[in-house]
N, C-alpha and C positions, 0 to 999 in steps of 0.2 A: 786581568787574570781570566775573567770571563771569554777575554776572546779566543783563547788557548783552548780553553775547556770547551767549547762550539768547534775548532779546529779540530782536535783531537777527535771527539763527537762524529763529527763530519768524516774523520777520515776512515773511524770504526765501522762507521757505517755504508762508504763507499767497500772495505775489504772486506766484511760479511757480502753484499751483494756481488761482488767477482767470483766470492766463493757457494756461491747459489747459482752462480751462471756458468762456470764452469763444471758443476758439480748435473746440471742441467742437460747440460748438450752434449754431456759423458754419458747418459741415461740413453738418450734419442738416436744415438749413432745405432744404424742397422746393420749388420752384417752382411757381408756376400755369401747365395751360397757355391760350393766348390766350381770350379769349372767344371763343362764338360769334356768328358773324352773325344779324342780326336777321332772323326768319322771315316771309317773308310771306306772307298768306291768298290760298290758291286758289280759294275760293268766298265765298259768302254766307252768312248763316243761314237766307237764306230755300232753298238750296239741300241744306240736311239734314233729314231728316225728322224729322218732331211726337216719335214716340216710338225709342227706339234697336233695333234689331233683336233676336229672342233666339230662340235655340235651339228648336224645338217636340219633343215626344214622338217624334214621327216619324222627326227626325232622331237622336234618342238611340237609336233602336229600329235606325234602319240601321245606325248605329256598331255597334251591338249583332252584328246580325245576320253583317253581315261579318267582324267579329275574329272571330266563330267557324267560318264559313263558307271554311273555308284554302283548299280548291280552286275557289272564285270561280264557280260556277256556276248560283248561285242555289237550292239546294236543300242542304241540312243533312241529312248521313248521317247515323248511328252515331256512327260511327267520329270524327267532328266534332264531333258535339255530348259526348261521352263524354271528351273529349280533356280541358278544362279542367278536367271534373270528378275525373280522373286524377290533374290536378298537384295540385287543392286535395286529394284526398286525401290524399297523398304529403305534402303541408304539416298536414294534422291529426294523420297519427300518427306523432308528431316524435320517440316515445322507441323507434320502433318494435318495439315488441313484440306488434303484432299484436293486440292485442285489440280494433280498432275492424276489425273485417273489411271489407273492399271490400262482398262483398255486400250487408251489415248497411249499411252506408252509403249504396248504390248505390239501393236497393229507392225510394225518395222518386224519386231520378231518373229511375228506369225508367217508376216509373208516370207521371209528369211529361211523357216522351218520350212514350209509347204514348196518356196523354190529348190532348195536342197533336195528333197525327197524325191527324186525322180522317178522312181517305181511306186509311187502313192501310196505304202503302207504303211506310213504314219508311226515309221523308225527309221534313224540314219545309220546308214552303213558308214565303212569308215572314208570310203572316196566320197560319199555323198556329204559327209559333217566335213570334211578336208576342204570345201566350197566355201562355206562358212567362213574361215578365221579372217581376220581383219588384218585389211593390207597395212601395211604400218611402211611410211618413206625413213630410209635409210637418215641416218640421224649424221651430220658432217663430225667427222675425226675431232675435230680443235677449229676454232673461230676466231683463232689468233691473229694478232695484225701484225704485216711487214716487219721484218726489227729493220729500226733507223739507226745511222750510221751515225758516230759521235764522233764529235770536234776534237781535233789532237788537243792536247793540255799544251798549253804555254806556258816556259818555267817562271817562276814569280820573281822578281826582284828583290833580295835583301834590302833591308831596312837599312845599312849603312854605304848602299852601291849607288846612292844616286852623283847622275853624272854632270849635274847642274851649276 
């Protein structure tokens, strides 16, 4: 009689937990929200150009020019141009104990500053900081390898075709 009463037990309590798990995942369902409206074209294709617009040198070299140029005047002091070189220092000697001295570090920048400056007034003009930027080698597209050529598939022999 006991074993009934465990069975029944058992089976109470597998149909309460169905009904806790469907009652569950009725909770959790998210809704979509509505679609969007269908877009429609402003122009033509004959109205965009052959090729898409890109950035040239020039404009990288302004970007350049101006993030460093903080008082917007068109001319790069010292005190401007030394400024970035301050934070990257501060970022190189990170355990600071000083053994990469400002100086010792500086000397590349100084000479840098003083080659640039070619009218010696101890500010860059914007062809004079244009000397400056750092050559950077073009970076390769994808470094991908040859695709190799795969072996035809050979059909497999059924299990009941041997011919022995």
């Amino acid at each position: 009689m006991w074993r009934y009463l465990v069975g029944a037990g058992g089976a109470l309590l597998l149909v309460v937990a169905g009904l806790f798990l469907f009652r569950g995942s009725a909770s959790t369902e998210t809704r979509l929200p509505p679609a969007p409206k269908e877009a429609v074209a402003s122009g033509t294709e004959q109205d965009l150009p052959a090729e898409p617009p890109s950035a040239t040198a020039r404009t990288r070299e302004q970007k350049r020019f101006d993030r460093i140029d903080k008082d917007k005047n068109g001319t790069i002091a010292k005190d401007e141009y030394f400024a970035l070189r301050r934070k990257l220092f501060a970022k190189l000697d990170t355990d600071r104990d000083g053994k990469l001295s400002f100086e010792e570090w500086s000397v590349k920048a100084v000479e840098r500053f003083q080659g640039a400056d070619k009218d010696k007034s101890g500010t860059l003009t914007r062809a004079e900081f244009a000397t400056t930027a750092v050559k950077r080698n073009a970076k390769p597209r994808c470094a991908c390898a040859p695709a190799r050529a795969q072996a035809p598939e050979t059909p497999r022999q059924e299990a009941g075709d041997n011919e022995d």
